[in-house]
mmCIF file of the protein (N, C-alpha, C, O) and its ligand, coordinates in Angstrom:
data_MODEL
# 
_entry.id   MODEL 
# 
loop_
_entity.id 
_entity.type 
_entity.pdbx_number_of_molecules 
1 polymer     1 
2 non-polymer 1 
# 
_entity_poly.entity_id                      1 
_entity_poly.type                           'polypeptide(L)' 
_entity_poly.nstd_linkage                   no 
_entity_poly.nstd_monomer                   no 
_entity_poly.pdbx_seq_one_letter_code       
;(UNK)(UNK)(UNK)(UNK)(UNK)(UNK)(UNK)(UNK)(UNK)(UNK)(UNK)(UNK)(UNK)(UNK)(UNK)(UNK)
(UNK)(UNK)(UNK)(UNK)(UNK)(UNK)(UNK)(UNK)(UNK)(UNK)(UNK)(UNK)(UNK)(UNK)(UNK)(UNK)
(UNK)(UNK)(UNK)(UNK)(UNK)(UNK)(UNK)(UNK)(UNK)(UNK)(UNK)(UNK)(UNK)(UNK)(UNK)(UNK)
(UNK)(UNK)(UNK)(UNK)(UNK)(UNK)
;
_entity_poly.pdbx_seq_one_letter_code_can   XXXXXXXXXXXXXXXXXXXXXXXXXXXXXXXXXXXXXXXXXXXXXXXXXXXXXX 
_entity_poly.pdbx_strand_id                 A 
# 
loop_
_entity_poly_seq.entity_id 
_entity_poly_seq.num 
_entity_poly_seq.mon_id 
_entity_poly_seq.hetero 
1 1  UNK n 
1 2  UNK n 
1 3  UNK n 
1 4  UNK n 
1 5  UNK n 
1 6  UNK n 
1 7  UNK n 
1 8  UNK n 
1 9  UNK n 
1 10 UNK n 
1 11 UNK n 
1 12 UNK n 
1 13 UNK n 
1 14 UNK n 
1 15 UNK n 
1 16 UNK n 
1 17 UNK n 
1 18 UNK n 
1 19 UNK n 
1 20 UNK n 
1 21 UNK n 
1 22 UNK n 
1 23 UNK n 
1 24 UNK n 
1 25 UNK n 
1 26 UNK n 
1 27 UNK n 
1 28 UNK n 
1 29 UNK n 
1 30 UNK n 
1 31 UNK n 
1 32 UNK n 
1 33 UNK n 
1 34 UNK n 
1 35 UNK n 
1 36 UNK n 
1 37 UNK n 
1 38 UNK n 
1 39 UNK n 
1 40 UNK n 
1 41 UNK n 
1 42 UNK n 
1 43 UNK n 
1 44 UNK n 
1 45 UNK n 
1 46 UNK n 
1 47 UNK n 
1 48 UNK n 
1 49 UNK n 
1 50 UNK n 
1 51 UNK n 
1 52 UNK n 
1 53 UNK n 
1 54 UNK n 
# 
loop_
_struct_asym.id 
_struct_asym.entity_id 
A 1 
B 2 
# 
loop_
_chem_comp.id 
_chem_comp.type 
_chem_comp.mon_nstd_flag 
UNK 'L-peptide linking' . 
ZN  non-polymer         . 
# 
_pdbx_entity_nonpoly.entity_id   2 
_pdbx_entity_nonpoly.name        ? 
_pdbx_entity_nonpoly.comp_id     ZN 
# 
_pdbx_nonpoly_scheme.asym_id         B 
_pdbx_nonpoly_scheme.entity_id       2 
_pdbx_nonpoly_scheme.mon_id          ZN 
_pdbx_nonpoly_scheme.ndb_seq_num     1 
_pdbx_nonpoly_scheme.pdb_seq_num     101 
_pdbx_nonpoly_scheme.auth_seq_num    101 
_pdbx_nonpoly_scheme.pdb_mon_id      ZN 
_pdbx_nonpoly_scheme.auth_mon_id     ZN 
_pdbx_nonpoly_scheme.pdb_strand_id   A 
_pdbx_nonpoly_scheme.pdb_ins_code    . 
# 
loop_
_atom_site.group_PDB 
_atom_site.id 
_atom_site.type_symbol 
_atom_site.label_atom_id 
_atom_site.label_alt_id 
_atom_site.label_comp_id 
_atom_site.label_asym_id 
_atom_site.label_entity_id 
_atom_site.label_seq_id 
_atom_site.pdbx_PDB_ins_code 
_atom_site.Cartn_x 
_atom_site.Cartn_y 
_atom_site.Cartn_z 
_atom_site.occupancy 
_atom_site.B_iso_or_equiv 
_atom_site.pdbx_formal_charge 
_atom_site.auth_seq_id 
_atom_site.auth_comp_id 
_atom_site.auth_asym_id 
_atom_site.auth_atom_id 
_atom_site.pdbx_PDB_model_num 
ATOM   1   N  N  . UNK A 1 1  ? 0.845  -1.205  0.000   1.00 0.00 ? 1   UNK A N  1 
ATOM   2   C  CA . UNK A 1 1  ? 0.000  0.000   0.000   1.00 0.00 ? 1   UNK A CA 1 
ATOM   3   C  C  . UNK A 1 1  ? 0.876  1.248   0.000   1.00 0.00 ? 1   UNK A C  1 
ATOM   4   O  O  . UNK A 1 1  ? 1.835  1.374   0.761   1.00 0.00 ? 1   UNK A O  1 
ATOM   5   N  N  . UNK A 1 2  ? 0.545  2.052   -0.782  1.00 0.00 ? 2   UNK A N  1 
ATOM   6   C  CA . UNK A 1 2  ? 1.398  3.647   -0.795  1.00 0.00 ? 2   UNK A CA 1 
ATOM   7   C  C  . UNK A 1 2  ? 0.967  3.873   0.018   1.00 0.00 ? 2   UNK A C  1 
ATOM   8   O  O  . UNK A 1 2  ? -0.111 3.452   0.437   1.00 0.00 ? 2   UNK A O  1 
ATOM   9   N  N  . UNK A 1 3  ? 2.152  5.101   0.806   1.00 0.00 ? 3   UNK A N  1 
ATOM   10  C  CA . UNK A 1 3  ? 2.212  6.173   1.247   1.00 0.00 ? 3   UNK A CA 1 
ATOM   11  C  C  . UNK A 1 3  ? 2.390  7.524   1.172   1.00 0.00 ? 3   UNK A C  1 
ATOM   12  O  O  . UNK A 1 3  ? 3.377  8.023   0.631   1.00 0.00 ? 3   UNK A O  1 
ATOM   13  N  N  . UNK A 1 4  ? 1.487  8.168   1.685   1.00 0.00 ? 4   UNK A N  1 
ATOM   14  C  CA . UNK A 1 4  ? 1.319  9.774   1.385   1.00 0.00 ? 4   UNK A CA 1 
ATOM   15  C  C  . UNK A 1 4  ? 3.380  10.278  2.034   1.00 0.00 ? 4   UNK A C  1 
ATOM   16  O  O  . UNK A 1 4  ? 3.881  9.918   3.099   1.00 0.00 ? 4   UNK A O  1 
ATOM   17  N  N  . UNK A 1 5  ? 3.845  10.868  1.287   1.00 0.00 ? 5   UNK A N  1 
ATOM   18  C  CA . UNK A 1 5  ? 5.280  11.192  1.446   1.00 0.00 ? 5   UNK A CA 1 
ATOM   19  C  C  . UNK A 1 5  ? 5.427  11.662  2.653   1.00 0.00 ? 5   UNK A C  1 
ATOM   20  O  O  . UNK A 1 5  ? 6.131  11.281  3.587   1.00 0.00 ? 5   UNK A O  1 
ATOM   21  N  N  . UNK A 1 6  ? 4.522  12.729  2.518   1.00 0.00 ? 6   UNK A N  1 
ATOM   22  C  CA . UNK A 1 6  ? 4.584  14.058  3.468   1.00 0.00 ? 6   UNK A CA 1 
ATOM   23  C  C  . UNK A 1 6  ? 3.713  13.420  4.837   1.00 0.00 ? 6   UNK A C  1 
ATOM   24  O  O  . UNK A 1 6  ? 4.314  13.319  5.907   1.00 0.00 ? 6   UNK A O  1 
ATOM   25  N  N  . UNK A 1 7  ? 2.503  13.069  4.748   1.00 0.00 ? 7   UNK A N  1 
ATOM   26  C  CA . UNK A 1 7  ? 1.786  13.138  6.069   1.00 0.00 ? 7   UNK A CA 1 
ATOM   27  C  C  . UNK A 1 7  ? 1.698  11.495  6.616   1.00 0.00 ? 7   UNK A C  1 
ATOM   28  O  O  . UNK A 1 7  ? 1.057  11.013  7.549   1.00 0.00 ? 7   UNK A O  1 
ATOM   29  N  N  . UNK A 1 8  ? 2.557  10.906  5.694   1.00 0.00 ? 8   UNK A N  1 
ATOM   30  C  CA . UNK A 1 8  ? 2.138  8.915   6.045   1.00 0.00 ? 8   UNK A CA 1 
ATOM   31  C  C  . UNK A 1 8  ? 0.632  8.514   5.905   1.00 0.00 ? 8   UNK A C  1 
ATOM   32  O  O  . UNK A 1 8  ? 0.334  7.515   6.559   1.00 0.00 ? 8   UNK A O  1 
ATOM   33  N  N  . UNK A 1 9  ? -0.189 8.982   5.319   1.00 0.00 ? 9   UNK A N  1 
ATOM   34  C  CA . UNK A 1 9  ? -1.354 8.743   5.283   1.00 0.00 ? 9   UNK A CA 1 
ATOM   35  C  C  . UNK A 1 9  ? -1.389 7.893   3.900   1.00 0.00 ? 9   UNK A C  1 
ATOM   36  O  O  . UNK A 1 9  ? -0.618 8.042   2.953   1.00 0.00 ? 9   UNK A O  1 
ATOM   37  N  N  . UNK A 1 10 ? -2.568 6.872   4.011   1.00 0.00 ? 10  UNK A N  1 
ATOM   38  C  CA . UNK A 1 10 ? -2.376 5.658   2.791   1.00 0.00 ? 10  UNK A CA 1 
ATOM   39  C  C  . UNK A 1 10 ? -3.136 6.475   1.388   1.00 0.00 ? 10  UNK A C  1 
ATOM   40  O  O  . UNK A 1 10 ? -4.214 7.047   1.551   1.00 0.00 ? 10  UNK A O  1 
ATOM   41  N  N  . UNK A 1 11 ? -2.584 6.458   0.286   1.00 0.00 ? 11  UNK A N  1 
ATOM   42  C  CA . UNK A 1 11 ? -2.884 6.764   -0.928  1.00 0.00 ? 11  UNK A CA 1 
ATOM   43  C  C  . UNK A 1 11 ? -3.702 5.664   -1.725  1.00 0.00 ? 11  UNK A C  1 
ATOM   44  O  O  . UNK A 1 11 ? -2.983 4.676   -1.872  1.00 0.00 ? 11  UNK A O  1 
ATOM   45  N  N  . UNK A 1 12 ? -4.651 5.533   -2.152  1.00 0.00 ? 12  UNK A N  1 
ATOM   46  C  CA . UNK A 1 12 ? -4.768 4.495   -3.106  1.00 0.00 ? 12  UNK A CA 1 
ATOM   47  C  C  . UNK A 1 12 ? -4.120 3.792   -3.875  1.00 0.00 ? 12  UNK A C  1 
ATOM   48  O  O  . UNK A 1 12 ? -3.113 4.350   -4.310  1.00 0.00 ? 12  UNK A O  1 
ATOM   49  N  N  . UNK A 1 13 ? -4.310 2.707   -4.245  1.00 0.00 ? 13  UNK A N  1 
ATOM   50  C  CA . UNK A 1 13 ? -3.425 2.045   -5.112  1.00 0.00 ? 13  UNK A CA 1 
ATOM   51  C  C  . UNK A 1 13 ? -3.024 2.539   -6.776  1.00 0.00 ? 13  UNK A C  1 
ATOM   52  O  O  . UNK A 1 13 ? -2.044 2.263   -7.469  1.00 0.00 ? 13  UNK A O  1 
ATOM   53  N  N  . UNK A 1 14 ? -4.136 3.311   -7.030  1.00 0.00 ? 14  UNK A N  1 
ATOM   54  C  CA . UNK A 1 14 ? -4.019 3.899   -8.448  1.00 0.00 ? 14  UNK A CA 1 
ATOM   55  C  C  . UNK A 1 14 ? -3.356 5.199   -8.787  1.00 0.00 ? 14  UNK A C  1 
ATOM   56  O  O  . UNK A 1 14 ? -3.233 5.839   -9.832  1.00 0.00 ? 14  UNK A O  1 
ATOM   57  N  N  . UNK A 1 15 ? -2.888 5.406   -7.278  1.00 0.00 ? 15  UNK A N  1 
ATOM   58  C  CA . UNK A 1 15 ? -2.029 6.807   -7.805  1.00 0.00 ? 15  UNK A CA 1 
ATOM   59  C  C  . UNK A 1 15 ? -1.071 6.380   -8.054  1.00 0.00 ? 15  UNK A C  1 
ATOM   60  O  O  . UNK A 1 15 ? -0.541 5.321   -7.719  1.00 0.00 ? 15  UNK A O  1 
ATOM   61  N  N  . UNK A 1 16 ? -0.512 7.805   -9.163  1.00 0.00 ? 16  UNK A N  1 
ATOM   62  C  CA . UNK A 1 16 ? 0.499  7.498   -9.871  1.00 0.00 ? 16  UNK A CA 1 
ATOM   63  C  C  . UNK A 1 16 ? 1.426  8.416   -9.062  1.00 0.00 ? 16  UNK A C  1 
ATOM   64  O  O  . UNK A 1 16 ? 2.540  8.265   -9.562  1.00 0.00 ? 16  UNK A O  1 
ATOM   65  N  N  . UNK A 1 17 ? 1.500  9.308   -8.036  1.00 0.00 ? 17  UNK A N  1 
ATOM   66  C  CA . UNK A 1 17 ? 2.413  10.323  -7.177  1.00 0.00 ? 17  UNK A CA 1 
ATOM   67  C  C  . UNK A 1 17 ? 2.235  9.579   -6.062  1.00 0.00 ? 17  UNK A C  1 
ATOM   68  O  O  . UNK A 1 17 ? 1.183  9.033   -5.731  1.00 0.00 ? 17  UNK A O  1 
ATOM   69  N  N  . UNK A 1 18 ? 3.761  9.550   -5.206  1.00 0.00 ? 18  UNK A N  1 
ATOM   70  C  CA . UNK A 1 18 ? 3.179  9.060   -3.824  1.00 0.00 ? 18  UNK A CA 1 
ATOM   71  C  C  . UNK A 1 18 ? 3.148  10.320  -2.607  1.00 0.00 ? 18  UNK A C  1 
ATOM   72  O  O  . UNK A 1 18 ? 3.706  10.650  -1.560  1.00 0.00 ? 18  UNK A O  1 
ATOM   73  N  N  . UNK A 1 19 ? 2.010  10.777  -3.618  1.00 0.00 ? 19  UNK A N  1 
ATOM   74  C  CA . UNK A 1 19 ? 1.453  12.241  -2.174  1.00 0.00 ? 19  UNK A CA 1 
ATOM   75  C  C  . UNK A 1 19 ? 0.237  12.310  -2.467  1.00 0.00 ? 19  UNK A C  1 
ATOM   76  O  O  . UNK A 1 19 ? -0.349 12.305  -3.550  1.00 0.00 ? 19  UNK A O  1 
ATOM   77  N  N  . UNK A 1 20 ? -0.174 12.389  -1.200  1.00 0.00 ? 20  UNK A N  1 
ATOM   78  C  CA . UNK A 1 20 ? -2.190 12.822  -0.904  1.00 0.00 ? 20  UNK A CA 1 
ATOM   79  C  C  . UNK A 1 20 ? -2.289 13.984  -1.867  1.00 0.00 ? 20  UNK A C  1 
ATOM   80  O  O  . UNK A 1 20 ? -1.634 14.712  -2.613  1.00 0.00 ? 20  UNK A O  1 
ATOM   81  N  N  . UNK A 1 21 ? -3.842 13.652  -1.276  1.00 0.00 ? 21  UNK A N  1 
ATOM   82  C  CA . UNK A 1 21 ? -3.820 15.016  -2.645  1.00 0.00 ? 21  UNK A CA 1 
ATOM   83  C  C  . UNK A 1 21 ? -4.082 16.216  -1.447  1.00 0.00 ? 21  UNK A C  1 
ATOM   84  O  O  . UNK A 1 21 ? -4.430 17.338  -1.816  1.00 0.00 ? 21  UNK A O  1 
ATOM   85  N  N  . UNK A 1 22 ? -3.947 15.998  -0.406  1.00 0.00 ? 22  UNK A N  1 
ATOM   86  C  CA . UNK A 1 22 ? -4.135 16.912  0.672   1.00 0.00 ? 22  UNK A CA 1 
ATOM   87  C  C  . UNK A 1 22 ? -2.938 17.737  0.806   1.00 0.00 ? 22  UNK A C  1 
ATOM   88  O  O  . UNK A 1 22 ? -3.026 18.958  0.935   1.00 0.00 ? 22  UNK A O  1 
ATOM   89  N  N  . UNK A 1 23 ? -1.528 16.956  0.773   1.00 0.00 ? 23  UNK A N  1 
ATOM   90  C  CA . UNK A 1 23 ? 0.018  17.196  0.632   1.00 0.00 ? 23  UNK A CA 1 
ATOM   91  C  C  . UNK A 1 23 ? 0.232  17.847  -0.849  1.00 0.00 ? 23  UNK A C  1 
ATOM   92  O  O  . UNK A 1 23 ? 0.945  18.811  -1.130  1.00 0.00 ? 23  UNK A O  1 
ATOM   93  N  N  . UNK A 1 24 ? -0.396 17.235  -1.526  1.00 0.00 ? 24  UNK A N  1 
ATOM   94  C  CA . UNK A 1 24 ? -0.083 17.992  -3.023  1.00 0.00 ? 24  UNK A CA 1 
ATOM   95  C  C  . UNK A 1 24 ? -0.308 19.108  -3.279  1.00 0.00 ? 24  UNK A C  1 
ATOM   96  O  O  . UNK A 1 24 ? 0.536  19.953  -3.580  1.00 0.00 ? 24  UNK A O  1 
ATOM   97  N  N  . UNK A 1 25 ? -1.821 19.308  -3.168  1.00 0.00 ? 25  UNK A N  1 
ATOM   98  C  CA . UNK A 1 25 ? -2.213 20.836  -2.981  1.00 0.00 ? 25  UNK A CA 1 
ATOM   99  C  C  . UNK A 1 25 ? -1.403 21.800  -2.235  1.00 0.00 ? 25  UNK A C  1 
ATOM   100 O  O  . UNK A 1 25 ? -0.979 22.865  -2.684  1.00 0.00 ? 25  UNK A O  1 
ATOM   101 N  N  . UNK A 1 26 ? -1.209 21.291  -0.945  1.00 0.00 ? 26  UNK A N  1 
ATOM   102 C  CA . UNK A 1 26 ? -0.717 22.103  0.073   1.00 0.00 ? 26  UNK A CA 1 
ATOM   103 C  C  . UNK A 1 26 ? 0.846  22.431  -0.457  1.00 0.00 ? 26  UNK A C  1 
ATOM   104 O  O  . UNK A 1 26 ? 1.082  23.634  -0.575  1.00 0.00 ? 26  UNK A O  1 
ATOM   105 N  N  . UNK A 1 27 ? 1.814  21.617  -0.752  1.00 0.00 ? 27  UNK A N  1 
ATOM   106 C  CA . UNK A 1 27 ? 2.942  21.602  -1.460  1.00 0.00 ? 27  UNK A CA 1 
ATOM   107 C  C  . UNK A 1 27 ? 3.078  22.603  -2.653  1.00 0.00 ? 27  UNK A C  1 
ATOM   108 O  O  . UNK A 1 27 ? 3.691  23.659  -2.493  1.00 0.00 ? 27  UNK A O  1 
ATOM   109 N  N  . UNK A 1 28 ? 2.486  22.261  -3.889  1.00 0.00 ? 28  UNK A N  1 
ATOM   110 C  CA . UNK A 1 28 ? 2.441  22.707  -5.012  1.00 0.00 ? 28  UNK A CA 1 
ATOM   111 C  C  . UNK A 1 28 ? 1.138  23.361  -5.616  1.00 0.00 ? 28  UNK A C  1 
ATOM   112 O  O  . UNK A 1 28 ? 1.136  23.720  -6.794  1.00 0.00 ? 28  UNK A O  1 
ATOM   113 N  N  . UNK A 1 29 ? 0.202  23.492  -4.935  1.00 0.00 ? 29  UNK A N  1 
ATOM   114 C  CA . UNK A 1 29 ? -1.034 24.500  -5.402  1.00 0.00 ? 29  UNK A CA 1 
ATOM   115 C  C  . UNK A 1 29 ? -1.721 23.689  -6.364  1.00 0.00 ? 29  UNK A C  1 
ATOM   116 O  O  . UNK A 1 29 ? -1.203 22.970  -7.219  1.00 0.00 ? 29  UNK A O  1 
ATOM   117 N  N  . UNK A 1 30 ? -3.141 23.908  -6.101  1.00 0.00 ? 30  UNK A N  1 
ATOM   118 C  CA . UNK A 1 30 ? -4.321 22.907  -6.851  1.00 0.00 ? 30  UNK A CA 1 
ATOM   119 C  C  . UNK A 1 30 ? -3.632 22.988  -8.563  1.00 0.00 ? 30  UNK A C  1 
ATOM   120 O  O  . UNK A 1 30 ? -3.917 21.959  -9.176  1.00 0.00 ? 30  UNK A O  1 
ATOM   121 N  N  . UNK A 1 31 ? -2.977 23.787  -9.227  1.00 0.00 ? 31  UNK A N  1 
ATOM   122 C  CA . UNK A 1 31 ? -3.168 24.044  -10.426 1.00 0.00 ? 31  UNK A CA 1 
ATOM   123 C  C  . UNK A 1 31 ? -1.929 23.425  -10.993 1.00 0.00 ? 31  UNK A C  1 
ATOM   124 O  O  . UNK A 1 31 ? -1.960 22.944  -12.126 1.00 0.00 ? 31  UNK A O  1 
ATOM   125 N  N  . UNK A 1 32 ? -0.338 23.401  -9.937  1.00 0.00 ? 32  UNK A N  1 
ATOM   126 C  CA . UNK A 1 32 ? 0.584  22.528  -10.398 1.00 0.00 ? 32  UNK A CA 1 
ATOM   127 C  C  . UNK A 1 32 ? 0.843  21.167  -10.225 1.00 0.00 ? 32  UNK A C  1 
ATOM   128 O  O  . UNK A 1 32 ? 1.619  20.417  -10.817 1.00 0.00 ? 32  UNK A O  1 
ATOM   129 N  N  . UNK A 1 33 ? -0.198 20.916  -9.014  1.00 0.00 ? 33  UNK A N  1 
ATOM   130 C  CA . UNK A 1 33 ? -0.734 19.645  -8.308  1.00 0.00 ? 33  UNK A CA 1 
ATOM   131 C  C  . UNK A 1 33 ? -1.114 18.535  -9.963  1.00 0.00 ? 33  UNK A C  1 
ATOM   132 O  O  . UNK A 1 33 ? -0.416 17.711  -10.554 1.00 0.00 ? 33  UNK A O  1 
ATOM   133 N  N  . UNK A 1 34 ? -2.085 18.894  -10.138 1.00 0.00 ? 34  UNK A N  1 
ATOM   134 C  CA . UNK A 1 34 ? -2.723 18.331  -11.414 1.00 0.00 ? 34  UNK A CA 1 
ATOM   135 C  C  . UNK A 1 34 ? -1.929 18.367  -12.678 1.00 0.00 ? 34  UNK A C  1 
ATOM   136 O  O  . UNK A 1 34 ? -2.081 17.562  -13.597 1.00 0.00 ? 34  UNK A O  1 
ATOM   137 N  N  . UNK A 1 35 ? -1.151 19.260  -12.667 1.00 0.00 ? 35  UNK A N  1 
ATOM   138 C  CA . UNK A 1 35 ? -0.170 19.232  -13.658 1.00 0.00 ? 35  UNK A CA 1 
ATOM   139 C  C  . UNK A 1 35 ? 1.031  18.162  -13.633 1.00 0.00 ? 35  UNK A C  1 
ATOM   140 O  O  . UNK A 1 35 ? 1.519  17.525  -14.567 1.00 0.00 ? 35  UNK A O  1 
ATOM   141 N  N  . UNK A 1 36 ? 1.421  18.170  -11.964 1.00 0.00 ? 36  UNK A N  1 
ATOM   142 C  CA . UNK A 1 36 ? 2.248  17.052  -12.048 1.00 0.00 ? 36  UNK A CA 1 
ATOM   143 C  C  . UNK A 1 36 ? 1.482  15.046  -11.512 1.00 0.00 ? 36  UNK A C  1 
ATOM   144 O  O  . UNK A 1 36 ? 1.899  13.919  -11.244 1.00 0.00 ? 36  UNK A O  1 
ATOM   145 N  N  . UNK A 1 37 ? 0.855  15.421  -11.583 1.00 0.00 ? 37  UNK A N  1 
ATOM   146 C  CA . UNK A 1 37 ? -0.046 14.133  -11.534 1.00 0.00 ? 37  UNK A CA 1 
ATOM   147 C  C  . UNK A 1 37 ? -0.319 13.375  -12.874 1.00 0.00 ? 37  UNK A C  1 
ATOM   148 O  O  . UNK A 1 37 ? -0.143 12.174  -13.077 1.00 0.00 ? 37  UNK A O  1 
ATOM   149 N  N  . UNK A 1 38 ? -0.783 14.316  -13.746 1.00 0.00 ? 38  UNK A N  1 
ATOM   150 C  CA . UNK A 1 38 ? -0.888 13.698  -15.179 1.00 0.00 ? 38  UNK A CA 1 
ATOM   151 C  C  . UNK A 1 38 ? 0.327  13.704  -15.662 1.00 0.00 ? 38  UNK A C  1 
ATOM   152 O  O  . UNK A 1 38 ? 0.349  13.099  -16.734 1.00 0.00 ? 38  UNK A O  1 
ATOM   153 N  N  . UNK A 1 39 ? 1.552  14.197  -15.291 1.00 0.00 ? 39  UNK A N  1 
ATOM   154 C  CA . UNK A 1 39 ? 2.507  13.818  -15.898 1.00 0.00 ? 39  UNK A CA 1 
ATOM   155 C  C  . UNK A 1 39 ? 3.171  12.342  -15.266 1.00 0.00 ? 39  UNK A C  1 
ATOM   156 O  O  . UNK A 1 39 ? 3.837  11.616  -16.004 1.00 0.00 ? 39  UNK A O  1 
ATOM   157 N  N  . UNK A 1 40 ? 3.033  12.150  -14.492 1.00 0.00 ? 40  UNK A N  1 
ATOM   158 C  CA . UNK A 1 40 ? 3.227  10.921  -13.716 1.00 0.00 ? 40  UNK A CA 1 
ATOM   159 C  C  . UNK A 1 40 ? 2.475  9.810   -14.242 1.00 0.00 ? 40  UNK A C  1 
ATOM   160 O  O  . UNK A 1 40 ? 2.932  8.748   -14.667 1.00 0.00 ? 40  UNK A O  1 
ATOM   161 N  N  . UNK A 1 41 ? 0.874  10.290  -14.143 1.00 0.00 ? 41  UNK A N  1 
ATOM   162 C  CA . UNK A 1 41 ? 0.253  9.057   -14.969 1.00 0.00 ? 41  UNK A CA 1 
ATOM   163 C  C  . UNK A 1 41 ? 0.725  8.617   -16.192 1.00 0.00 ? 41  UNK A C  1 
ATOM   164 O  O  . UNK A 1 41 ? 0.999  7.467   -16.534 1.00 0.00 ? 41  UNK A O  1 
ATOM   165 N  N  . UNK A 1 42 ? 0.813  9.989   -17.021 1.00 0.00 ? 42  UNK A N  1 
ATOM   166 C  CA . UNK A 1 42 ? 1.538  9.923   -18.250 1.00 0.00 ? 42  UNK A CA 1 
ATOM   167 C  C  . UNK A 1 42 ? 2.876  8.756   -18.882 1.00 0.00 ? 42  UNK A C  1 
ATOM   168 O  O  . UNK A 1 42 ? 3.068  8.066   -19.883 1.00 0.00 ? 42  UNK A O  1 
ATOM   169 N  N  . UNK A 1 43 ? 3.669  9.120   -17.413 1.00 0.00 ? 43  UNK A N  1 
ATOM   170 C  CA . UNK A 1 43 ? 4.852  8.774   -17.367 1.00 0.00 ? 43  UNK A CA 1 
ATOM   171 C  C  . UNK A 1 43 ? 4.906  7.459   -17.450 1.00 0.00 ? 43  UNK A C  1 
ATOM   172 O  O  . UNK A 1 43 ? 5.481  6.847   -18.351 1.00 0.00 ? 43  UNK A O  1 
ATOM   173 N  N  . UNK A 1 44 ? 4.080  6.774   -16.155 1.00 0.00 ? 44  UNK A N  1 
ATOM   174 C  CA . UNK A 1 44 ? 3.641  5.405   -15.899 1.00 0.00 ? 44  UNK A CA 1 
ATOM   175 C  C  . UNK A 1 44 ? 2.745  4.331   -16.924 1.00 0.00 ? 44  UNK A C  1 
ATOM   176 O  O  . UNK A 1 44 ? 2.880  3.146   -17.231 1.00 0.00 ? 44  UNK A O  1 
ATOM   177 N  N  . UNK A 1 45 ? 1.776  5.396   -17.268 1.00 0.00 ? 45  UNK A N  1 
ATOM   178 C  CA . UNK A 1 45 ? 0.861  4.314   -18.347 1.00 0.00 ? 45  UNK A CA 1 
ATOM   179 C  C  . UNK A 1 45 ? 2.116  3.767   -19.833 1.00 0.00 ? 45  UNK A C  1 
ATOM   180 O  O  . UNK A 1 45 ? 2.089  2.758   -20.538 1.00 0.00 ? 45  UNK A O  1 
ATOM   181 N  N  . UNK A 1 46 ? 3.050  4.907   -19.823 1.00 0.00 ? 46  UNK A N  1 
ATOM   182 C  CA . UNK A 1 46 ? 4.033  4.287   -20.938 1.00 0.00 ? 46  UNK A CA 1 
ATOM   183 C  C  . UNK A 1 46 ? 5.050  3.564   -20.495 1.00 0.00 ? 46  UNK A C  1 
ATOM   184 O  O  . UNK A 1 46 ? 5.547  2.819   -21.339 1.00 0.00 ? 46  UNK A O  1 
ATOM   185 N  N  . UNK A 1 47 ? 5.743  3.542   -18.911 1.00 0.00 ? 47  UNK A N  1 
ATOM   186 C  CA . UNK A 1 47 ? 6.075  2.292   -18.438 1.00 0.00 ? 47  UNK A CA 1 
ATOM   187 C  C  . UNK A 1 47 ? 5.493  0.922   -18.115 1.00 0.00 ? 47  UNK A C  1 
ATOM   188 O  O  . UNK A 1 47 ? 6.162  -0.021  -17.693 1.00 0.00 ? 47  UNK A O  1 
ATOM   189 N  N  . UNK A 1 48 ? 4.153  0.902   -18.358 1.00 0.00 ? 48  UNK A N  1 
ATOM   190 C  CA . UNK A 1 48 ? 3.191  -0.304  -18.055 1.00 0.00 ? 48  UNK A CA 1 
ATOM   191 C  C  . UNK A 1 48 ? 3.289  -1.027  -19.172 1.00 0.00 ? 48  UNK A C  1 
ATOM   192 O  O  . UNK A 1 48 ? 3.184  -2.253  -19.139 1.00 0.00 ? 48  UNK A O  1 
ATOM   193 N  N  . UNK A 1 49 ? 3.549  -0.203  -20.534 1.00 0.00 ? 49  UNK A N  1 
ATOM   194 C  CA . UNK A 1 49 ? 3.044  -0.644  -21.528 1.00 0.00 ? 49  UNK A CA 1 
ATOM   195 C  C  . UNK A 1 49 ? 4.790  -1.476  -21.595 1.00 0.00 ? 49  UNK A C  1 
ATOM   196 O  O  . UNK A 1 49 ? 4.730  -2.653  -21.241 1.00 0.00 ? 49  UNK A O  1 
ATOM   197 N  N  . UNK A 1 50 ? 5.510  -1.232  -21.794 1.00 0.00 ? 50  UNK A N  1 
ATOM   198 C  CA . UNK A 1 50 ? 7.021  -1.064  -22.076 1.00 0.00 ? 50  UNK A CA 1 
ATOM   199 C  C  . UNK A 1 50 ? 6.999  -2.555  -20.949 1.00 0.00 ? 50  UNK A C  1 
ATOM   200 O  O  . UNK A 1 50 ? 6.955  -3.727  -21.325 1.00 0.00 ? 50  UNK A O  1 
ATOM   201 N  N  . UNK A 1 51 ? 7.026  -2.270  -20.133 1.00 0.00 ? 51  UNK A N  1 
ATOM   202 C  CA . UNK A 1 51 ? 6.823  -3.652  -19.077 1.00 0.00 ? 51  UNK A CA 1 
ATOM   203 C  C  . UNK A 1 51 ? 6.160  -5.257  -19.721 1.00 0.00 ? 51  UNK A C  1 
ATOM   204 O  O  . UNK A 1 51 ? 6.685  -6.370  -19.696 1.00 0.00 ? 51  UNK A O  1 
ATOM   205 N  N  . UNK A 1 52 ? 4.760  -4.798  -20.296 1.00 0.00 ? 52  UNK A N  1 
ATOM   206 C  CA . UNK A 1 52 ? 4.157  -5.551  -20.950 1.00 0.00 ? 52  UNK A CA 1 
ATOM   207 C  C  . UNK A 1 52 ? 4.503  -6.108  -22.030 1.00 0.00 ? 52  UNK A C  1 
ATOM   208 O  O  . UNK A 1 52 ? 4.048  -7.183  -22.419 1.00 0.00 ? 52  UNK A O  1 
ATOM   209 N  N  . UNK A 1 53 ? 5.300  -5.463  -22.590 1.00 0.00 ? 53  UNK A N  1 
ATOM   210 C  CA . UNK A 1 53 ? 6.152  -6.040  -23.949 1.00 0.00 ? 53  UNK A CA 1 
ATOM   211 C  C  . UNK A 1 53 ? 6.854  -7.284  -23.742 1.00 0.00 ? 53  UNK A C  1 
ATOM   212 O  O  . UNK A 1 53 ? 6.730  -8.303  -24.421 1.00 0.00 ? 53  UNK A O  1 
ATOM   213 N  N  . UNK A 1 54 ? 7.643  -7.099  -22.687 1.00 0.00 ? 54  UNK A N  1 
ATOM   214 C  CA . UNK A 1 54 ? 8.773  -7.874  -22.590 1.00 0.00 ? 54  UNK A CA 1 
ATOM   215 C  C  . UNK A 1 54 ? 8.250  -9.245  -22.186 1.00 0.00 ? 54  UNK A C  1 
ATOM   216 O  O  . UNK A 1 54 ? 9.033  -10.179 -22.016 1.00 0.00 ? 54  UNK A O  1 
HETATM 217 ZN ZN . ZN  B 2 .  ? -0.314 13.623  2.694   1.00 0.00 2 101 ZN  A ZN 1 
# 
């Protein structure tokens, strides 16, 4: 199970950042929050795939 970085609090399994979104916001502001989240998903859905190949 993830962990939230900042506060140890459990994240879901489907995030792709390991920070709450309580820590995220608070960290980086609702607007860069989301910005770096989809880049992560981003990041990940093309390591899943790359994984799957092999
Ligand atoms: Zn947190």
């Amino acid at each position: 199970m993830a962990k939230c970085t900042y506060c140890r609090c459990q994240i879901s399994d489907g995030s792709a950042i390991e920070v709450c979104d309580n820590c995220g916001t608070r960290v980086w502001g609702p607007k860069m929050f989301r910005a770096i989240k989809s880049n992560m998903e981003e990041a990940r859905s093309r390591g899943d795939l790359e994984q799957g190949s092999v």
